[in-house]
C-alpha positions in Angstrom: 4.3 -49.4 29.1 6.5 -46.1 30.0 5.3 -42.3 29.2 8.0 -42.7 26.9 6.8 -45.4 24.7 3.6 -43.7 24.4 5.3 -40.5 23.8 7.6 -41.9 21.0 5.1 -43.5 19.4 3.0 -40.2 19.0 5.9 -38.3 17.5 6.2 -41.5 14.6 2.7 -40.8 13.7 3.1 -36.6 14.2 6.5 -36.7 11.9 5.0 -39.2 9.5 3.6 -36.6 7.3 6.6 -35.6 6.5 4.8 -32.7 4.2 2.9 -31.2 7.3 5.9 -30.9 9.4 8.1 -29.4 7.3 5.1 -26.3 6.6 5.0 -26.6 10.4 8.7 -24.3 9.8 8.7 -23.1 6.9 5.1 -20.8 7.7 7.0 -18.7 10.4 9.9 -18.3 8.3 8.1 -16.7 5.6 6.2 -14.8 7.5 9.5 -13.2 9.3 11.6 -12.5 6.0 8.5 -10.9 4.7 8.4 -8.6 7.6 11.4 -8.2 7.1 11.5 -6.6 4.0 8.3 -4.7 4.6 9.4 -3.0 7.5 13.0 -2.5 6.6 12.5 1.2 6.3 11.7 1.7 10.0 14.8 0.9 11.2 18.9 1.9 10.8 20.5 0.9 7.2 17.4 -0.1 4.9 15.6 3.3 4.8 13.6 3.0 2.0 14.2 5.8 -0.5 10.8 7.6 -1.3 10.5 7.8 -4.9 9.6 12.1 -6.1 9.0 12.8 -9.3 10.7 16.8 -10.1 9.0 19.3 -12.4 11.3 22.3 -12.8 9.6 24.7 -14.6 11.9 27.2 -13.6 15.2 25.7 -15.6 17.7 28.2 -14.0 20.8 27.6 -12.3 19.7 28.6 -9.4 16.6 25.6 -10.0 19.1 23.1 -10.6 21.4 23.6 -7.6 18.1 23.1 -5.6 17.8 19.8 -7.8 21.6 18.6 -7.0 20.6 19.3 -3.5 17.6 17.2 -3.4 19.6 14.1 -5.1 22.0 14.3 -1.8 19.4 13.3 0.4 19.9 10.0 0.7 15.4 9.5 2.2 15.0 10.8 -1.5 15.0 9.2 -5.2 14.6 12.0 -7.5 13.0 11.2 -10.5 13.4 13.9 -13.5 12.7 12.2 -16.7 9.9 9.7 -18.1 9.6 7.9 -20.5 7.1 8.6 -23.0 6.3 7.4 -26.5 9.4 5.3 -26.5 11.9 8.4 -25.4 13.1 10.2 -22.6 10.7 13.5 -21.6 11.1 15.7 -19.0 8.5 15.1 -15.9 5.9 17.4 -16.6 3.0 18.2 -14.2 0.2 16.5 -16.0 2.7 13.0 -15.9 3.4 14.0 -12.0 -0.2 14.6 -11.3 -1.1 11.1 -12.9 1.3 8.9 -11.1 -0.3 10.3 -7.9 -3.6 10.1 -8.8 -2.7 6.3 -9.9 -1.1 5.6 -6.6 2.5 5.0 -8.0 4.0 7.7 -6.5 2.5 10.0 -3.3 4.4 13.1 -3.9 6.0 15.3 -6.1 7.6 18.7 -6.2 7.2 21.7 -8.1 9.1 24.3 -8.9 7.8 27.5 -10.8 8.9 29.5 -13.5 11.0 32.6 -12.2 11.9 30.5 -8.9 15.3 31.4 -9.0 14.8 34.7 -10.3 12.4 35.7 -7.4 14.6 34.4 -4.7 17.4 36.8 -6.3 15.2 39.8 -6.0 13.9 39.0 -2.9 10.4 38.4 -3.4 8.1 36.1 -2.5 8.1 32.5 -4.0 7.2 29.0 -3.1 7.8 25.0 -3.9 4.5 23.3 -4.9 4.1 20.0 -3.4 1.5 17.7 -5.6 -0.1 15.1 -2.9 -2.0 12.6 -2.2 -3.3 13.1 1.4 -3.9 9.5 1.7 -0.3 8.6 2.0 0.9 10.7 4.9 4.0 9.3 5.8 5.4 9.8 2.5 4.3 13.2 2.4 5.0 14.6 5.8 8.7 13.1 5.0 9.3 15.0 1.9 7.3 18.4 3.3 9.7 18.4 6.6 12.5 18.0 3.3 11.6 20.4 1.0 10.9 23.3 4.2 14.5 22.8 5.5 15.9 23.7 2.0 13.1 26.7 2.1 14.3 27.8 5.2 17.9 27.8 4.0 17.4 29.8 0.8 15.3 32.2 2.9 17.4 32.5 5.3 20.1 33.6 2.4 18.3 35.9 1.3 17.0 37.5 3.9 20.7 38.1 4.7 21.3 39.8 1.6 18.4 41.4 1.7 19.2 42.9 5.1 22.5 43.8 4.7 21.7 45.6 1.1 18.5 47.4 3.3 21.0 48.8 6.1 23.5 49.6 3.9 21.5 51.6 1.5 19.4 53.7 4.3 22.5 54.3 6.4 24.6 55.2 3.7 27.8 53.9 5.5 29.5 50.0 6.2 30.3 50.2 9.4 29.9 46.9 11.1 29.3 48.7 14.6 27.1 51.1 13.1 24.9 49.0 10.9 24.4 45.7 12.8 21.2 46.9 14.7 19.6 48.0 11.3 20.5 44.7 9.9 19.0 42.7 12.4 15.7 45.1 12.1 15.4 44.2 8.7 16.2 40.5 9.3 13.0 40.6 11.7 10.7 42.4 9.4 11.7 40.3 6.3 11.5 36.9 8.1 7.8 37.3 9.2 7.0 37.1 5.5 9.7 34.1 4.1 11.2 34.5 0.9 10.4 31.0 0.0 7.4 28.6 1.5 6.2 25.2 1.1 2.2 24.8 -0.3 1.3 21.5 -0.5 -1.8 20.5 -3.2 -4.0 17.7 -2.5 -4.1 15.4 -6.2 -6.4 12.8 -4.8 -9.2 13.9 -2.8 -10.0 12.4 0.4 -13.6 11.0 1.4 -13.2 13.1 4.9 -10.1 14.6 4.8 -8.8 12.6 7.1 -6.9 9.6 7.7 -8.6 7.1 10.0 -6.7 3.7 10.5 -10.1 2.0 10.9 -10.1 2.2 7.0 -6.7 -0.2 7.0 -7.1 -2.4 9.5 -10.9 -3.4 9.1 -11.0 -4.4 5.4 -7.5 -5.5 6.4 -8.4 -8.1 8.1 -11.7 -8.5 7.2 -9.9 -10.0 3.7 -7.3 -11.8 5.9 -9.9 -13.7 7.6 -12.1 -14.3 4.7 -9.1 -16.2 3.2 -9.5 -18.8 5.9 -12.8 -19.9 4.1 -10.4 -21.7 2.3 -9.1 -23.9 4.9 -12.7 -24.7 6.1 -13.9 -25.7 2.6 -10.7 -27.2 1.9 -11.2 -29.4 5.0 -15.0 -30.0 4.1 -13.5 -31.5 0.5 -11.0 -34.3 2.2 -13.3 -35.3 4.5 -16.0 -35.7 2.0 -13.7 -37.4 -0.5 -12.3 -39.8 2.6 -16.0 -40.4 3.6 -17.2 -41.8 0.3 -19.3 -39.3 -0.5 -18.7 -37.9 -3.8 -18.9 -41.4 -5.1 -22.4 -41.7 -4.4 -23.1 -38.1 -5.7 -21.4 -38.9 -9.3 -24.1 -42.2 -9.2 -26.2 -39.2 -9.5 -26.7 -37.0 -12.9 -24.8 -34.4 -11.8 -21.5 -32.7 -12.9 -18.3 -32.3 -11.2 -18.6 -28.3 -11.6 -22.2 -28.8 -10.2 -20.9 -30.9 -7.0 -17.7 -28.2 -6.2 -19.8 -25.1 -7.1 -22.5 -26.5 -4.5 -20.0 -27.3 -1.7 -18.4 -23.4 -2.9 -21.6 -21.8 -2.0 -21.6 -21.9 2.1 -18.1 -21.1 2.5 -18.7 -18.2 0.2 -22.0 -16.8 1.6 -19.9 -17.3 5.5 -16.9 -14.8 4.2 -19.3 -12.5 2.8 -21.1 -12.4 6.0 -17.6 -11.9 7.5 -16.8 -9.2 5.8 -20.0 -7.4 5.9 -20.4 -7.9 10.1 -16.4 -6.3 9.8 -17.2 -3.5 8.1 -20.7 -3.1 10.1 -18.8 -3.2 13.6 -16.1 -0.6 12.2 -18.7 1.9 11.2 -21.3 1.5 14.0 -18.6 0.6 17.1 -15.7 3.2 15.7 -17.1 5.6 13.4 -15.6 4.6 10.0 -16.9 6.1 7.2 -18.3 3.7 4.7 -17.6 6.2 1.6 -19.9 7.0 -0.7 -20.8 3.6 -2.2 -22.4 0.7 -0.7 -22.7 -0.8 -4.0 -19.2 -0.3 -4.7 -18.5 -2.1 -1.1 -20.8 -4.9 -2.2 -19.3 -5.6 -5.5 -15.6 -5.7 -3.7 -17.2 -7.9 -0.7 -18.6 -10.0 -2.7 -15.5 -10.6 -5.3 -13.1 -11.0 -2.6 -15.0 -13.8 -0.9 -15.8 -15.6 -3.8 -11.8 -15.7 -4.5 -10.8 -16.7 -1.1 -13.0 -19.5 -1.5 -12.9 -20.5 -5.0 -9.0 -21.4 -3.2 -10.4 -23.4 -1.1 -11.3 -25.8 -3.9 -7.4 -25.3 -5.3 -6.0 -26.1 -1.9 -7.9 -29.2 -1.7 -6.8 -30.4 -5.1 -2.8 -29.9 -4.0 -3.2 -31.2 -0.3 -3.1 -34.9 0.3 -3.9 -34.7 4.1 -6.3 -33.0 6.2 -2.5 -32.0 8.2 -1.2 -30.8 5.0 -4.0 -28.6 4.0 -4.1 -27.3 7.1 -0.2 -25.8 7.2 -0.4 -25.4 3.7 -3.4 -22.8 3.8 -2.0 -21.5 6.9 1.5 -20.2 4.9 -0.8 -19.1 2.0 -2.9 -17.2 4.1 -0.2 -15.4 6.1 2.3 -15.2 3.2 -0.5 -13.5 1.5 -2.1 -11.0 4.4 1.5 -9.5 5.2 2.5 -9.2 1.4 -0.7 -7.9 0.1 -1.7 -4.9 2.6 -3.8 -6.3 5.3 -1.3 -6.0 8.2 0.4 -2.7 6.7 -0.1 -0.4 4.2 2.0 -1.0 0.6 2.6 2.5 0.6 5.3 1.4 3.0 7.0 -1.1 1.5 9.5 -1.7 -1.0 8.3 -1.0 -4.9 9.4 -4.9 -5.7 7.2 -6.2 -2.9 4.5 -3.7 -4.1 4.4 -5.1 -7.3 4.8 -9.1 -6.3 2.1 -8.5 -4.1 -0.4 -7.5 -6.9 1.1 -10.6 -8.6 0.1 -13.2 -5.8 -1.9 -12.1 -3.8 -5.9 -11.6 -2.9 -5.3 -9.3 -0.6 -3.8 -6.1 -3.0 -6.4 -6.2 -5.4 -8.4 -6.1 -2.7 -6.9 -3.3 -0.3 -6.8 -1.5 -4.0 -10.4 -1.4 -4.4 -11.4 -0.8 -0.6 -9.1 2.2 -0.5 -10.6 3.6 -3.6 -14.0 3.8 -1.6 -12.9 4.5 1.7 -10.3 6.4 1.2 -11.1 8.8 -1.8 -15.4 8.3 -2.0 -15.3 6.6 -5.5 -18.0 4.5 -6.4 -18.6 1.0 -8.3 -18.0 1.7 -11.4 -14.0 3.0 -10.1 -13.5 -0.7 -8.6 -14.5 -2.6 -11.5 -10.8 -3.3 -12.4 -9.7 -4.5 -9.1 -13.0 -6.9 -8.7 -12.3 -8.2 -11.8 -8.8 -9.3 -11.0 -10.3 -11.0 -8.1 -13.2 -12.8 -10.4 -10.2 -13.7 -12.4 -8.0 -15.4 -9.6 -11.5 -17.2 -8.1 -12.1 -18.2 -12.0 -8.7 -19.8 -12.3 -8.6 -21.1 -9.1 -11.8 -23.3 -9.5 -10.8 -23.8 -12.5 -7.7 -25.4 -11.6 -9.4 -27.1 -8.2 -12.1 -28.6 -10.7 -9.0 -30.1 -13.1 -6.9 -31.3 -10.6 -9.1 -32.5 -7.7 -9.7 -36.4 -7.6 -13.3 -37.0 -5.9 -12.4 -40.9 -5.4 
């Protein structure tokens, strides 16, 4: 017998589940056009646009050529209008201020009554950016925005304003004769700008600062409490293939009874996951735990009994041990770089934002973990987003429980 003949007869038994192999390619290829998509907006051509809600409150000409000067740039999407009560409203600042604080949008701008009026006269005014310090890549794009067209108007008017300053003391219009008075007053009135940028912080942060520890740890503290579903999964098949649940059914004992049992150790190992994650971020790096610890227990404790409440589902679709195994895999990964855990969805493109809170663990989760990391809300704030996840793990087991065959 030749290497070969050993080596060709491993590869009939590696490409006879046909099911396994072909997850074997299509894992990485989901994982890349995801990616893809998510991280269009760092590089040429697929900039995405960050959506700004408007609130003119100054409704002058001069307001709305500011407007038609903000819709050129092509970094941002202008909104103007909502819909409200079934017609189209004006963005106010109480509608601006709630898409913030709701996470939809991360900033919007403001302009006050008498803008135009005060950059006319030459006094003082400003643009007020609504924020949410939490999201500062969005916001630090749009403030580096709005000051370039604040250093424009002010540096109009401070023209004006110079000029109409020399020419009135002098008394003549000389060019000669004036140009060091103009330039005088250009210095004195450009120490004080016509026009500035204050930004307004919507959502308050926990510690005022952003700390990447707060991504990355719950991050992947979710990604790798998913894998509980691969392990339990696994523990299922080779239960079933061992003969075991037949002798358990002998016994009085329910289906439910038997999967919730084998649900319980998977489920206390991803807790413990999570909680040595979060303990080794706070005690190693410094990250602040927010205000809650209750609120961090409820989402700990939600988002491990969903990952493996899928464990049960996975083993009900899977036929082989090989097949769970890519199966979960894709799942897992599909899941971690759509949902949050790798990146931030603040990033990524609205549509992917919204399919990820669609499929995915991991948004829900991120959701709830920012809440009390991020902004120092407490249990009762997070109630929605463990919910969801009691939801999925209900349906989940639910489905698992209808679909798995124990013989």
């Amino acid at each position: 017998m030749k290497f070969w003949h050993i080596a060709w007869k491993d590869l009939k038994i590696q490409f006879k589940d046909t099911g396994a192999m072909v997850l074997l390619f299509v894992v990485p290829i989901v994982v890349i056009t995801i990616a893809s998509f998510a991280l269009s907006g760092m590089f040429g051509g697929g900039t995405k646009a960050i959506r700004v809600p408007v609130v003119d409150l100054d409704r002058s000409d001069f307001s709305r050529h500011v407007l038609e000067d903000l819709k050129e740039i092509n970094a941002l999407a202008i909104e103007e209008t909502v819909i409200d009560s079934g017609t189209m409203e004006p963005i106010t600042e109480k509608h601006a201020r709630n898409s913030i604080e709701t996470g939809k949008r991360a900033v919007a701008i403001v302009i006050p009554p008498g803008f135009g009026e005060r950059v006319k006269t030459g006094q003082p005014t400003e643009f007020i950016l609504l924020q949410n310090p939490g999201e500062q890549i969005s916001t630090s794009t749009v403030h580096g925005i709005v000051d370039g067209i604040a250093t424009r108007i002010t540096a109009k008017a401070v023209a004006v304003q110079a000029a109409l300053q020399a020419v009135g003391k002098n008394g003549r219009t000389d060019i000669k004769e004036i140009t060091p008075a103009v330039l005088g007053a250009a210095d004195r009135l450009w120490q004080t700008p016509a026009v500035q940028v204050r930004g307004r912080d919507v959502a308050a942060m926990a510690d005022k600062k952003v700390d990447p520890f707060k991504q990355n740890v719950p991050g992947y503290a979710v990604m790798f409490a998913l894998f509980s579903m691969l392990a339990g999964g696994s523990a299922l098949l080779k239960e079933r293939e061992l003969g075991t649940f037949r002798r358990l059914l002998s016994a009085p004992v329910g289906k439910a009874s038997i999967l919730a049992g084998k649900l319980i150790p998977n489920f206390i190992t991803a807790l413990l996951q999570i909680i040595v994650f979060f303990a080794f971020g706070h005690f190693v790096f410094g990250m602040e735990l927010g205000n809650s610890l209750l609120g961090l227990a409820v989402m700990a404790g939600a988002v491990a009994l969903a990952a493996t409440s899928m464990g049960i589902f996975m083993a009900a679709l899977a036929k082989t041990e090989a097949q769970l195994s890519s199966l979960s895999v894709l799942i897992i990964l599909m899941m971690s770089s759509l949902g949050g855990s790798w990146w931030p969805l603040e990033i990524v493109p609205d549509f992917m934002r919204n399919l990820a809170h669609v499929v995915t663990v991991n948004a829900w989760a991120m959701d709830g973990f920012k809440d009390l990391l991020w902004y120092g809300r407490g249990a009762v704030d997070v109630l929605p987003e463990a919910g969801v996840l009691l939801v999925m793990a209900s349906a989940a087991f639910g489905i698992g429980l209808w679909r798995f065959k124990f013989d």
